[in-house]
MMTF fields as JSON, N, C-alpha, C and O atoms, coordinates in Angstrom:
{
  "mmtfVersion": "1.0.0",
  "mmtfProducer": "UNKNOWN",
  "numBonds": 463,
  "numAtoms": 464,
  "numGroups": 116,
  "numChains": 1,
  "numModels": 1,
  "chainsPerModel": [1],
  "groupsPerChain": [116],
  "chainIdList": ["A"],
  "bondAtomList": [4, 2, 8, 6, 12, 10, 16, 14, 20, 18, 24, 22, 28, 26, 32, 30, 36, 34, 40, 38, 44, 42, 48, 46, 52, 50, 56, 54, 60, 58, 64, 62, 68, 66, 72, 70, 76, 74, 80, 78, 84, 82, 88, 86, 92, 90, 96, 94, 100, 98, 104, 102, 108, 106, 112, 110, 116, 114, 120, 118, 124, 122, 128, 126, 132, 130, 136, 134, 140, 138, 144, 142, 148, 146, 152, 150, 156, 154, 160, 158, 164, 162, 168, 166, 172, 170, 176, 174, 180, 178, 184, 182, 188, 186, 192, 190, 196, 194, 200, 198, 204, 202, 208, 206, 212, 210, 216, 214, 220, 218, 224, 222, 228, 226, 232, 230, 236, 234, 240, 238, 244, 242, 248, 246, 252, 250, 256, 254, 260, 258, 264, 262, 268, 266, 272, 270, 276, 274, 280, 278, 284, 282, 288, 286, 292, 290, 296, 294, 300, 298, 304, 302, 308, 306, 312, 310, 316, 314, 320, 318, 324, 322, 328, 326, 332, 330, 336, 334, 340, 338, 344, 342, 348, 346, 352, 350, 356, 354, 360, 358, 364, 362, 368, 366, 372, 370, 376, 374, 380, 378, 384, 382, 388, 386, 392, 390, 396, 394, 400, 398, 404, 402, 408, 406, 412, 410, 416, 414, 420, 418, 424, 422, 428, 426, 432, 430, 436, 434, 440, 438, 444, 442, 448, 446, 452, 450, 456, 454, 460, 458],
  "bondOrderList": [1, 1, 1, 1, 1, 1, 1, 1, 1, 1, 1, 1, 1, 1, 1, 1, 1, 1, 1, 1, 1, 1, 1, 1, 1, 1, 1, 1, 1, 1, 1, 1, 1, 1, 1, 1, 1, 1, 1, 1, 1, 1, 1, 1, 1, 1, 1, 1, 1, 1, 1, 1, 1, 1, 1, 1, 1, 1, 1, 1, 1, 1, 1, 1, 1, 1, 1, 1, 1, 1, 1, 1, 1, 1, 1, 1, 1, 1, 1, 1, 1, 1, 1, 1, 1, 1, 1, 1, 1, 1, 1, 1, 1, 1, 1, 1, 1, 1, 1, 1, 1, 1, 1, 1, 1, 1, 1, 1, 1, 1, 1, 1, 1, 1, 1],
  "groupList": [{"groupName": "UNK", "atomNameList": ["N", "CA", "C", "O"], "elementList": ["N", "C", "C", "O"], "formalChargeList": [0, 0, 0, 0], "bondAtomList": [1, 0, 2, 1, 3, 2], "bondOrderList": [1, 1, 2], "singleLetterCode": "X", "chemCompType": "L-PEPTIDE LINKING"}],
  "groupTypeList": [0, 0, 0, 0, 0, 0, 0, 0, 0, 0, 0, 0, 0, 0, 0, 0, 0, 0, 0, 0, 0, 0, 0, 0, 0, 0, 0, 0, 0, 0, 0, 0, 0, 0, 0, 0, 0, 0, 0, 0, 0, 0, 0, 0, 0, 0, 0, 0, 0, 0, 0, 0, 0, 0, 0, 0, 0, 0, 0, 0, 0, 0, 0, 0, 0, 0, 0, 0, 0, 0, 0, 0, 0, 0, 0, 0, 0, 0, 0, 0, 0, 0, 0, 0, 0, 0, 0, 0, 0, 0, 0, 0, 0, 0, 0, 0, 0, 0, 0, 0, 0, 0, 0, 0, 0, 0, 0, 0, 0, 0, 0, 0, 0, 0, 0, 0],
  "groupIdList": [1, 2, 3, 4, 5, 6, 7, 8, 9, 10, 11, 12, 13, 14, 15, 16, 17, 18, 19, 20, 21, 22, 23, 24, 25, 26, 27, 28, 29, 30, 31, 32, 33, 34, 35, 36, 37, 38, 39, 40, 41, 42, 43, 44, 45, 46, 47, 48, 49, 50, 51, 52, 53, 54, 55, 56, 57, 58, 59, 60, 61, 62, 63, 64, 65, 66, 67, 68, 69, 70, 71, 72, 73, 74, 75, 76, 77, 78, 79, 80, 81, 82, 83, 84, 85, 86, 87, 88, 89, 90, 91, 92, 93, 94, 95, 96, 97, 98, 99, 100, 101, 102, 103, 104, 105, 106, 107, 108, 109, 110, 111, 112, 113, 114, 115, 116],
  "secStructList": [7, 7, 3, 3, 7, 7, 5, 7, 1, 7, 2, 2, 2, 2, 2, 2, 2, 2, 6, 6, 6, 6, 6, 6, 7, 3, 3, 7, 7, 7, 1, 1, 2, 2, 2, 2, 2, 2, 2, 6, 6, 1, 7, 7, 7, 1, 7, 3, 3, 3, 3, 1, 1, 7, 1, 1, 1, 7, 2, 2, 2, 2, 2, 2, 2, 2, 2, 6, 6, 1, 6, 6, 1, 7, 3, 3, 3, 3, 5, 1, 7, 7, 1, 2, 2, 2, 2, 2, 2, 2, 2, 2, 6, 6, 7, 1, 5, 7, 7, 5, 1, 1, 7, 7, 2, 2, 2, 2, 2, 2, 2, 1, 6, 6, 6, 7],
  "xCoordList": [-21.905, -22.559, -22.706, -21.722, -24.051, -24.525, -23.114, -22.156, -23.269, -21.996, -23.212, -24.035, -23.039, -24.108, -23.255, -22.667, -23.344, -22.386, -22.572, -23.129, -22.308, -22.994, -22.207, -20.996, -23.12, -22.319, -22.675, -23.378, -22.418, -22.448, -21.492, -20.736, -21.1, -20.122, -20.22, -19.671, -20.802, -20.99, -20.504, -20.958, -19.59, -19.195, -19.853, -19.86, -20.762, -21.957, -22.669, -22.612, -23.322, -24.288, -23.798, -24.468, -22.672, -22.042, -21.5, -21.274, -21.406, -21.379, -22.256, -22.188, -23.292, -24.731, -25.516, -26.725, -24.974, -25.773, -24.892, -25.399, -23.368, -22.809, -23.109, -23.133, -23.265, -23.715, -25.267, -25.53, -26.219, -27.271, -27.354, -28.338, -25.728, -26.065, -25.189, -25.438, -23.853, -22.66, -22.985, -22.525, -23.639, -24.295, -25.019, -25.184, -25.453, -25.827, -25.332, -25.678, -24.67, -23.714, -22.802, -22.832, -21.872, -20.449, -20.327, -21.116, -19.552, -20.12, -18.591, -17.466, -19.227, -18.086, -18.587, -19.619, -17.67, -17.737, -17.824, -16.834, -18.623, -18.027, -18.377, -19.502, -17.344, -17.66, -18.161, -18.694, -18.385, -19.284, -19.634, -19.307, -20.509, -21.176, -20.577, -20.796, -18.79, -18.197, -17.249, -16.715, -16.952, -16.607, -17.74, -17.401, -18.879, -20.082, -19.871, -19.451, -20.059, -19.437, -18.358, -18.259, -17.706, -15.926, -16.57, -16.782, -16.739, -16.757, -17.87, -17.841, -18.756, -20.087, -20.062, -20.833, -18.961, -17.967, -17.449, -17.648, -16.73, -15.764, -16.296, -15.668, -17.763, -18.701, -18.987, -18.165, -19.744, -19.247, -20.908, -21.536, -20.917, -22.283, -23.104, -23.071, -23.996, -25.028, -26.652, -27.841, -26.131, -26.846, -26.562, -25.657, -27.359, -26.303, -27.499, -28.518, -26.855, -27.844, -26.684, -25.471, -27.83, -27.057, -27.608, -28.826, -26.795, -27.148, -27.32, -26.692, -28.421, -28.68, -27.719, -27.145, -27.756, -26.43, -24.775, -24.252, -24.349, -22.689, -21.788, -22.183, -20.741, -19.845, -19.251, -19.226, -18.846, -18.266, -19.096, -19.16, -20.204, -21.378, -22.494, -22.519, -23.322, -24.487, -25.21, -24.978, -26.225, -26.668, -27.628, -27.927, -28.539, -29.304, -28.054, -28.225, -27.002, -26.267, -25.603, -25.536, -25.215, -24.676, -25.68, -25.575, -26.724, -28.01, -28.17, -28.34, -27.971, -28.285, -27.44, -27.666, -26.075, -24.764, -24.516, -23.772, -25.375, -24.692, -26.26, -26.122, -26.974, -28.743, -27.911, -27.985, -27.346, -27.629, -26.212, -26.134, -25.398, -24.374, -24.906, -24.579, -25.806, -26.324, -27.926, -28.136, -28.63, -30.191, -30.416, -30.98, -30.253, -30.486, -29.763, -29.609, -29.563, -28.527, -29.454, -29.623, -30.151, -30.897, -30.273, -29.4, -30.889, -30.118, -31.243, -32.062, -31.286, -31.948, -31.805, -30.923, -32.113, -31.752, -31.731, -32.301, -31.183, -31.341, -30.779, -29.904, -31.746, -31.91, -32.91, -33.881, -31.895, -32.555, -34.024, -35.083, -33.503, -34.637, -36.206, -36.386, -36.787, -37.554, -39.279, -40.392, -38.932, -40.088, -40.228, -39.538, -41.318, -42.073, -41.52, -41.676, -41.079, -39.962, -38.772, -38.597, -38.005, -37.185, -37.286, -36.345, -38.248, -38.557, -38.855, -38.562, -39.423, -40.1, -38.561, -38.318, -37.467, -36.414, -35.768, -35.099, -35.855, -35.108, -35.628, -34.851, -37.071, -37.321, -37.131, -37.019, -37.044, -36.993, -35.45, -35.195, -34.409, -33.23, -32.926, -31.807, -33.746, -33.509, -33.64, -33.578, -33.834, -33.142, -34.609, -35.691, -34.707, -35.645, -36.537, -37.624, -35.932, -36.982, -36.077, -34.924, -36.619, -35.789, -36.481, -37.524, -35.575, -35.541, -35.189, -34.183, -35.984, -35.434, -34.521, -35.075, -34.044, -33.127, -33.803, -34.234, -33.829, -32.928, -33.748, -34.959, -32.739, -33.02, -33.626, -32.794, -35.043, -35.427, -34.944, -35.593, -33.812, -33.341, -34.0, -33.673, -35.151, -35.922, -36.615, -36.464, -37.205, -37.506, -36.329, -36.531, -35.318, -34.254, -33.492, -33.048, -33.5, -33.179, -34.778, -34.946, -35.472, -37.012, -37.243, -37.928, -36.563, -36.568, -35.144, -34.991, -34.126, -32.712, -33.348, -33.084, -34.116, -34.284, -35.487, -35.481, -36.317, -36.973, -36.204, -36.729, -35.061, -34.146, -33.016, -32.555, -32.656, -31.956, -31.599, -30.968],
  "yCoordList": [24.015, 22.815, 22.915, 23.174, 22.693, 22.135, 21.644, 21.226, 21.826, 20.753, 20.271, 20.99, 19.061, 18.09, 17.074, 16.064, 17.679, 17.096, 15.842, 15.702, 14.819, 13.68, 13.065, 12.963, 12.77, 12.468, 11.103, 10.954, 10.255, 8.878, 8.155, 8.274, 7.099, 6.101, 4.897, 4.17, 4.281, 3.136, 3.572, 4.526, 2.81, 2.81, 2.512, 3.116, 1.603, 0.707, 2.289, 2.899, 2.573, 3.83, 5.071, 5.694, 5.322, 6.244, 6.158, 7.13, 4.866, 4.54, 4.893, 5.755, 4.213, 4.307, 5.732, 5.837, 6.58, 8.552, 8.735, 9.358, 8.227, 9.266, 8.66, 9.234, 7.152, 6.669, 7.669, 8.157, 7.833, 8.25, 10.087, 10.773, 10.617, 12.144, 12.872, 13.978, 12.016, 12.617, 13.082, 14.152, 12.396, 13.302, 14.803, 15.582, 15.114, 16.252, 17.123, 18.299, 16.638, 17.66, 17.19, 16.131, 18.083, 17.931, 17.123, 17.404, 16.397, 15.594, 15.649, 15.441, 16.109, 15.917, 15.162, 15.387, 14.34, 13.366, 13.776, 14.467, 13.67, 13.004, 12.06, 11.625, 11.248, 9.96, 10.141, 9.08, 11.163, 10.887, 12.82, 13.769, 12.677, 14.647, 15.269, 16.359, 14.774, 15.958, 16.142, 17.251, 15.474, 15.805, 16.395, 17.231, 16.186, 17.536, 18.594, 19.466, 18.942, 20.088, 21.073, 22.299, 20.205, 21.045, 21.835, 23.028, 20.664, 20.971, 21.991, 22.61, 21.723, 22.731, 24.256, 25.195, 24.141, 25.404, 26.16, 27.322, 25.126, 25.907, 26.738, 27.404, 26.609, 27.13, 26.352, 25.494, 26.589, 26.177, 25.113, 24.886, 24.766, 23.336, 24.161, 25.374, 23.436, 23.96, 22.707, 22.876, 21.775, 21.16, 19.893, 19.251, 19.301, 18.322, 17.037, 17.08, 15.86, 14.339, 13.912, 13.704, 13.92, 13.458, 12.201, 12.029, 11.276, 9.897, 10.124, 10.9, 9.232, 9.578, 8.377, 8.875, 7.736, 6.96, 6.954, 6.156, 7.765, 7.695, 7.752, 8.309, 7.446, 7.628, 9.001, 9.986, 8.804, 10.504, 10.977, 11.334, 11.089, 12.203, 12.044, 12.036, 11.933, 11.518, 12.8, 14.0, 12.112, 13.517, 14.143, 15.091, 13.783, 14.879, 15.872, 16.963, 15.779, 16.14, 17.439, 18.651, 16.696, 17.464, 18.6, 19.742, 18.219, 18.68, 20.397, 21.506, 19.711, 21.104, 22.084, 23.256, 21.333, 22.674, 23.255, 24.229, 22.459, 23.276, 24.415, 25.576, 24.058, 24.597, 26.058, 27.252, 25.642, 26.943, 27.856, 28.907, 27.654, 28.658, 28.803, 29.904, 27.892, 28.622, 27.933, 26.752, 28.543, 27.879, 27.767, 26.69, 28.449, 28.449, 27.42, 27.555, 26.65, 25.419, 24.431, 24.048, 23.971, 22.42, 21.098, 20.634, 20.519, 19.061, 18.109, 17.98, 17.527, 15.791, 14.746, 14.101, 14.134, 13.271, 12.283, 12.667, 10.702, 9.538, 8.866, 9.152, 7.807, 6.798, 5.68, 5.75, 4.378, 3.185, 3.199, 2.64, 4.251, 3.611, 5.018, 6.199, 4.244, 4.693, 5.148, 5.455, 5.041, 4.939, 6.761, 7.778, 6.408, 7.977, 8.934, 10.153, 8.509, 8.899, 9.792, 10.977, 8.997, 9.079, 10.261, 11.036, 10.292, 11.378, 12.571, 13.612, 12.741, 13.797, 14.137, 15.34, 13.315, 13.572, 14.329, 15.282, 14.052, 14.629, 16.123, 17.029, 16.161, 17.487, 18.092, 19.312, 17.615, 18.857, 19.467, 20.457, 18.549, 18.996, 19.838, 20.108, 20.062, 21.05, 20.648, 21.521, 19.372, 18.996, 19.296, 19.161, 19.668, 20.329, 18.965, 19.053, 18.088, 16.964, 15.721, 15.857, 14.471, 12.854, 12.203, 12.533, 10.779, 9.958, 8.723, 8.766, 7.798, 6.776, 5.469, 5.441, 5.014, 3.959, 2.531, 2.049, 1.93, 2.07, 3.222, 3.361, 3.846, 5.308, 5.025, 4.592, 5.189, 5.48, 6.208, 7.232, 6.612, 7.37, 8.583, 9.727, 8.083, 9.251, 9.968, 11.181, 9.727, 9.989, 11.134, 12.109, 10.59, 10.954, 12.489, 13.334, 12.538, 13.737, 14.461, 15.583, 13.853, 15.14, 15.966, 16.982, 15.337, 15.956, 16.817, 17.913, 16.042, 17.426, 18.901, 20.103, 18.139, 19.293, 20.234, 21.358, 20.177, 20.758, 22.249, 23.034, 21.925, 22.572, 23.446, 24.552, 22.495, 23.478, 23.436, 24.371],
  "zCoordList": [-18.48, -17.99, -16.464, -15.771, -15.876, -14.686, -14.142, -14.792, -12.626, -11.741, -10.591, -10.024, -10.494, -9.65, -8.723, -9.108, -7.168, -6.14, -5.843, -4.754, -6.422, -5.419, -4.004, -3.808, -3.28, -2.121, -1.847, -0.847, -2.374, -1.858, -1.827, -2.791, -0.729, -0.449, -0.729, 0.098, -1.744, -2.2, -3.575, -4.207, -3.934, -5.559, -6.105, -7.178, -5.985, -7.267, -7.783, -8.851, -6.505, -6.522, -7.28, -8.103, -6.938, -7.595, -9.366, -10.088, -9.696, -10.707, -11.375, -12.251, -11.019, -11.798, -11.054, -11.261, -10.381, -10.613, -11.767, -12.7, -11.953, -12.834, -15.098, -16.187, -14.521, -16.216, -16.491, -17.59, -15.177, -15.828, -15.89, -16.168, -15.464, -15.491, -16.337, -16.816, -16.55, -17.025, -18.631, -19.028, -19.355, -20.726, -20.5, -21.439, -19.031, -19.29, -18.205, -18.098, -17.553, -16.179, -15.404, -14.778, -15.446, -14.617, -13.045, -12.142, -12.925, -11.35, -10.719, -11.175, -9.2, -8.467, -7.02, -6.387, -6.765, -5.765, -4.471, -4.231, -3.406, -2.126, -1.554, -1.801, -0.355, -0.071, 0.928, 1.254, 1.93, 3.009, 3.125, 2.412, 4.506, 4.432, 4.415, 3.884, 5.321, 5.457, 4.084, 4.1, 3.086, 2.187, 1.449, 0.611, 1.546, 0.639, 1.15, 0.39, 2.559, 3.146, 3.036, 2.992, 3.012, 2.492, 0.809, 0.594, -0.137, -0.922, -1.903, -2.967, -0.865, -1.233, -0.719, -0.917, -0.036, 0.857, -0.497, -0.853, -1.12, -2.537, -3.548, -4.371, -3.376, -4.234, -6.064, -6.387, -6.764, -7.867, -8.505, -9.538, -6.965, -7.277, -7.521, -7.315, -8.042, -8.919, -8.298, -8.565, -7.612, -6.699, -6.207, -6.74, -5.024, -4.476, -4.128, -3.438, -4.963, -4.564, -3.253, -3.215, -2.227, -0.911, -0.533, -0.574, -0.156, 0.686, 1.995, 2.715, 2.328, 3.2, 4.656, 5.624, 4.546, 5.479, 4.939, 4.162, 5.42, 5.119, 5.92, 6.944, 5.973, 7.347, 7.532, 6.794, 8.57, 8.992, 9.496, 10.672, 8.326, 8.726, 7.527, 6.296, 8.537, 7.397, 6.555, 6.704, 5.558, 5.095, 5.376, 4.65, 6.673, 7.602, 7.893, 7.35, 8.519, 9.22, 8.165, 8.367, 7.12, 6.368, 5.9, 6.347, 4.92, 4.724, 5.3, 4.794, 6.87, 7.65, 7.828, 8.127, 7.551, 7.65, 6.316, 6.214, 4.764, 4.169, 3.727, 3.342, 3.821, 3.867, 5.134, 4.843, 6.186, 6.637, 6.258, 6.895, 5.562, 4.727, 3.33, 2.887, 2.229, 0.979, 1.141, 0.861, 1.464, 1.451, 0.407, 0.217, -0.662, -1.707, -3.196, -4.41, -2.383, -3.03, -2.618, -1.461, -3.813, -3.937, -3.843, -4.577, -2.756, -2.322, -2.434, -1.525, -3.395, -3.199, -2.383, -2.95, -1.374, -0.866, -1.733, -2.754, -1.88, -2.258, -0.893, -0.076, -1.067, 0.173, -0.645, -1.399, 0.1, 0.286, 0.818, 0.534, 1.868, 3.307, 2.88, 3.18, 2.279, 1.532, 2.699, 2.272, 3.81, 4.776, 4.905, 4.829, 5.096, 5.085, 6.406, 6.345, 7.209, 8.22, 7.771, 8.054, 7.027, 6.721, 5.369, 5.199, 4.651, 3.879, 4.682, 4.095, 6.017, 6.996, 7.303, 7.209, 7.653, 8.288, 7.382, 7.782, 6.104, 5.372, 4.665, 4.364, 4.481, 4.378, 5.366, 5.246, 6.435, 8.083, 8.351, 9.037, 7.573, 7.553, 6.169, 5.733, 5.794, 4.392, 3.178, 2.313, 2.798, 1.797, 0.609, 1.182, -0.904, -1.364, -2.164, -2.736, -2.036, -2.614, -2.421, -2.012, -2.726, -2.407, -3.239, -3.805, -3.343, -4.74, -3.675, -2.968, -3.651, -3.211, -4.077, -5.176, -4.08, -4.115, -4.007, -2.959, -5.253, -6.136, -7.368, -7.539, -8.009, -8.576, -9.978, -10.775, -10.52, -11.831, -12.691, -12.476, -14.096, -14.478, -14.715, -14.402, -15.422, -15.984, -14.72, -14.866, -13.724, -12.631, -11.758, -11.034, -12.149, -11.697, -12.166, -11.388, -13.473, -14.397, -14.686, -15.165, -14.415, -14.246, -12.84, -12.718, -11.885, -10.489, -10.47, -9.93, -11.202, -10.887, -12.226, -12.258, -13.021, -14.235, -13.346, -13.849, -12.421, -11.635, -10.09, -9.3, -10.394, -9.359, -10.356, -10.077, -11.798, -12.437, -13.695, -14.189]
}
């Protein structure tokens, strides 16, 4: 089975990536970038839904440190902030496609089934 990193700090959110993914892939948590970081370090992910405002370290930030140790590791952004900015920001930091918030399921598992 797939392992699918999510990195978000809102429990609601995290609730509802893992009711709409856990039937078809393994999920491991982080609560802000630098826990995606550490953990996208350990190897193992298979791809990573990143938020885009989190504490510590956001996921532009993160995005770009872990894009430049495996480029080849697909990261989704999800974000609220759904402005076309904020999509430019996020492809320019690496990330291989975004889903805004609040998240369509099916929308949701047709874009991670596109990466793996």
């Amino acid at each position: 089975m797939k392992t699918i990193l999510i990195a978000e700090d809102n429990e609601s959110n995290y609730i509802l990536m893992t009711y709409i993914l856990k039937r078809s892939y393994q999920i491991v948590r982080a609560h802000n970038g630098r826990e995606a970081v550490e953990i996208s370090e350990k190897g193992g992910i298979d791809l990573i839904l990143m938020d885009l405002k989190m504490p510590v370290m956001d996921g532009l930030e993160a995005t770009r440190i872990i894009k430049d140790a495996t480029p080849e590791l697909p990261i989704i952004m999800l974000t609220a902030n759904a402005f076309e900015n904020d999509r430019l920001a996020a492809m320019n930091a690496g990330c291989d496609d975004f889903l805004s918030k609040p998240i369509n399921s099916k929308i949701c598992l047709d874009t991670i089934a596109k990466y793996i």
